[in-house]
C-alpha positions as CSV (number, residue, x, y, z in Angstrom):
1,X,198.5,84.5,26.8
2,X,196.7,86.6,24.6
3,X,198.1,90.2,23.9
4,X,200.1,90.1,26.1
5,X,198.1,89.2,29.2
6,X,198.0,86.2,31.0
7,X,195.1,84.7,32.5
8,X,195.1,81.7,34.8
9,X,192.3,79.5,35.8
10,X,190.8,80.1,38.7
11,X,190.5,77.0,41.3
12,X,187.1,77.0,42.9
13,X,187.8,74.1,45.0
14,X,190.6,75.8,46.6
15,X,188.6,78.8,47.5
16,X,185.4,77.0,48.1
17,X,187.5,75.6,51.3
18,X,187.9,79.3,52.6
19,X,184.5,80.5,52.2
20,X,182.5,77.9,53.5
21,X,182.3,79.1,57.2
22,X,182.0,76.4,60.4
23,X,180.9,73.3,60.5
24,X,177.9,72.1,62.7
25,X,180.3,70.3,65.1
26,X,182.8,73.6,65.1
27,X,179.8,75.4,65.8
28,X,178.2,72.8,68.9
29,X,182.4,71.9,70.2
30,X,182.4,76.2,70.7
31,X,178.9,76.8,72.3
32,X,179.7,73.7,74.5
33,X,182.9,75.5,75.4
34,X,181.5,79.0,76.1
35,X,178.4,77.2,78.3
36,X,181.0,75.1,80.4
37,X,183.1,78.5,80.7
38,X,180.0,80.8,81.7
39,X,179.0,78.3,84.2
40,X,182.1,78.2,86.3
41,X,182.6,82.3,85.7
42,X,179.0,84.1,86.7
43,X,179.0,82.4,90.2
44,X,182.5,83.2,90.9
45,X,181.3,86.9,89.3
46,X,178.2,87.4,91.6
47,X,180.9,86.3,94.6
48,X,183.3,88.6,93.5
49,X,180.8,91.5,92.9
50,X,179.0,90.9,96.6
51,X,182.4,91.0,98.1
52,X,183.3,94.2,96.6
53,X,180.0,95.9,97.6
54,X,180.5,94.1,101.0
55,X,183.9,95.7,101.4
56,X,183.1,99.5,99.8
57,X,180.5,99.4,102.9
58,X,183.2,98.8,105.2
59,X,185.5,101.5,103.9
60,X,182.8,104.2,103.2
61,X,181.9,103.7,107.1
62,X,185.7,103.9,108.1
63,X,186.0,106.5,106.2
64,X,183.4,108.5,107.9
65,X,184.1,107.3,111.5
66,X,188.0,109.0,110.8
67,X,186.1,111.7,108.9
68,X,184.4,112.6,112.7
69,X,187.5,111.5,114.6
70,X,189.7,114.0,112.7
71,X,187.1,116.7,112.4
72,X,186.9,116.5,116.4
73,X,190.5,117.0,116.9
74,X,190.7,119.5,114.3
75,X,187.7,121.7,115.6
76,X,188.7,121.3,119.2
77,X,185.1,120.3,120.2
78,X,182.8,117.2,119.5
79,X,182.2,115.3,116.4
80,X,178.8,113.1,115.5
81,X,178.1,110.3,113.5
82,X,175.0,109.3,114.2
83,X,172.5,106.5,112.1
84,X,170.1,108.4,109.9
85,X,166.9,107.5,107.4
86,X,166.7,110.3,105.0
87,X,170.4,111.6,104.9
88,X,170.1,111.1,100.9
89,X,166.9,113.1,101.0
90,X,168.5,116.1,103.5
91,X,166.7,114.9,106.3
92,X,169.1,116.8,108.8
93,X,167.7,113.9,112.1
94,X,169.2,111.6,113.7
95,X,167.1,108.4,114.0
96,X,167.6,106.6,117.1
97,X,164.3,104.1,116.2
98,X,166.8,101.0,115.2
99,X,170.3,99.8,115.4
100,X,170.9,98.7,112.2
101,X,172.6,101.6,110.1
102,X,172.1,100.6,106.1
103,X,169.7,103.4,106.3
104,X,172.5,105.7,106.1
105,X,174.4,108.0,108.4
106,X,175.5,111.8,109.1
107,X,178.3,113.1,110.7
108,X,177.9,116.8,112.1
109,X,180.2,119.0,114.4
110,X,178.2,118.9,118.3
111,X,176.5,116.2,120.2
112,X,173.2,114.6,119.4
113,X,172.1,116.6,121.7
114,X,173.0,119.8,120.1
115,X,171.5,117.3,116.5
116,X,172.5,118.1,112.9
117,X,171.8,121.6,111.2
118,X,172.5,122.3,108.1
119,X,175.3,123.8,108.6
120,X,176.9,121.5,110.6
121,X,176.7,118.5,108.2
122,X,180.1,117.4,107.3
123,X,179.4,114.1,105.4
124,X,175.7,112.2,104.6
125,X,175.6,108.7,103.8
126,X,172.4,107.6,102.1
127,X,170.5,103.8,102.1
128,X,172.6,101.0,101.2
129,X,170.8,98.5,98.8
130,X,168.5,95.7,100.0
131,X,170.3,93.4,101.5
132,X,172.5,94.6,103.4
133,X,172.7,95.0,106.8
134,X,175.0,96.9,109.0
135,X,174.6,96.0,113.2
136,X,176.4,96.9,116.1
137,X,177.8,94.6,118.6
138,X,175.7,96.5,121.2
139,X,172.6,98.9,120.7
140,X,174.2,102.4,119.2
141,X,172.8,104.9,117.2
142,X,175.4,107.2,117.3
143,X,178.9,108.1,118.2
144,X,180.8,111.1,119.3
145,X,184.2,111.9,119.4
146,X,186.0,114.5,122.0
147,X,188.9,117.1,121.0
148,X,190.8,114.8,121.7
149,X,189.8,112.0,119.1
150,X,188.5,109.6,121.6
151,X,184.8,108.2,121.8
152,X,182.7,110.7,124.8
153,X,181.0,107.5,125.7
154,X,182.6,103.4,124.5
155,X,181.6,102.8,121.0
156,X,180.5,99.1,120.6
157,X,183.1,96.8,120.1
158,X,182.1,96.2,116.5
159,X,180.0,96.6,113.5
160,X,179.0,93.8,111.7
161,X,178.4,94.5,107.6
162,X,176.8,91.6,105.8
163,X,175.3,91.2,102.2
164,X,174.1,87.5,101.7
165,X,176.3,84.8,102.8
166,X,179.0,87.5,102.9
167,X,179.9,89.5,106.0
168,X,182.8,91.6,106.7
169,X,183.5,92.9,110.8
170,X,184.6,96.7,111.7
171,X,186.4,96.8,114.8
172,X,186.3,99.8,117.9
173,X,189.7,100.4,119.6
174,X,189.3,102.1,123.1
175,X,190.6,105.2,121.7
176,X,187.8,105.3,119.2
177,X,190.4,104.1,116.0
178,X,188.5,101.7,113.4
179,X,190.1,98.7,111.6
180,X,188.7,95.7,109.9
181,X,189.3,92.4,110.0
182,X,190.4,89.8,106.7
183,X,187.6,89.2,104.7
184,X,187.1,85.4,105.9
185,X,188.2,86.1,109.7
186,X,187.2,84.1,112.2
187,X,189.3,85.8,115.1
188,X,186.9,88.6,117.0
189,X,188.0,92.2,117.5
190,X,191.4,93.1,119.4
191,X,190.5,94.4,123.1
C-alpha cells in the first residue's frame, strides 16, 4: 500500500484466457454445423417459398372469380372474367389466342361480347412469373356470370395451377362457386 492506495498485481494469464478468441477446431466444429444446417434448410426454403407462390395464385384467381360472381348479383346483369395479355399494361382485350391464363386476367361488367372498356374494368390481373402455368380442364378463355351468380354457359370443371413440381387444383361447382383442393390432393373435383 502506498499512501494509502492499494495496488494488486494484475494476472495476465487469467485474462489472456478471455481475450484469446476461438480456436481453429471451435471455428471448423461451427462452420461444419452451420453447412450441415443450410443444407437441410434452403431446399425445404425453396419448397416452402414455391408453395406459397403456388397457393397466392390460387387465391388471387378465387378471389377474382367471387369478385365477378358477386359483382353479377350485385349489378343485376352479367359479369366477365376473361384471360388477358396486357391487363398490367391497360390493354382493355380479351385474348382468346390460348388457354393457359398466367398471362393474366380482367374482370369487367357485360359479356365478351359487349368486351372490356375502361370503364367497365373491375379488377386486372397482370403476368404471373415464368413458370407458372394456369390450365383449364377444358378450352376456356373466359367466364361469365348471370344476375343470378351462376355461370351463362358451364365453366370447366377445373383450373389447374402449377409452379415446378408443385401444382395446386381450383375447382367449378355447377352454380359457378370456386373451392380448392388440399395442397397434395389426389381426389378430383366434386361433381
Amino acid at each position: 500500500m502506498v499512501g494509502g492506495l492499494s495496488f494488486r498485481r494484475h494476472d495476465r494469464r487469467a485474462s489472456s484466457a478471455f481475450n484469446r478468441g476461438f480456436t481453429l477446431i471451435e471455428l471448423i466444429v461451427t462452420l461444419t454445423v452451420a453447412g450441415i444446417l443450410a443444407a437441410v434448410a434452403i431446399p425445404w426454403m425453396s419448397d416452402f417459398i414455391i408453395r406459397t407462390r403456388v397457393s397466392g395464385n390460387v387465391n388471387e384467381f378465387i378471389a377474382a372469380t367471387m369478385l365477378a360472381r358477386s359483382e353479377a348479383i350485385q349489378r343485376n346483369g352479367a359479369v366477365t372474367i376473361c384471360r388477358s395479355t396486357g391487363a398490367e399494361t391497360g390493354s382493355n382485350a380479351c385474348d382468346t389466342s390460348a388457354s393457359d391464363w398466367s398471362s393474366g386476367w380482367l374482370v369487367f361488367v357485360g359479356t365478351t361480347a359487349t368486351g372490356p372498356t375502361a370503364a367497365t374494368i373491375l379488377a386486372r390481373q397482370g403476368a404471373f412469373p415464368t413458370g407458372t402455368a394456369i390450365t383449364p380442364a377444358a378450352v376456356a378463355t373466359s367466364i361469365t356470370y348471370n344476375a343470378n351468380g351462376a355461370p351463362l354457359s358451364a365453366p370447366p370443371t377445373s383450373f389447374a395451377f402449377t409452379f415446378g413440381s408443385f401444382s395446386r387444383t381450383v375447382c367449378f361447382g355447377p352454380s359457378g362457386r370456386t373451392s380448392a383442393l388440399a395442397v397434395g390432393s389426389t381426389s378430383g373435383c366434386p361433381t
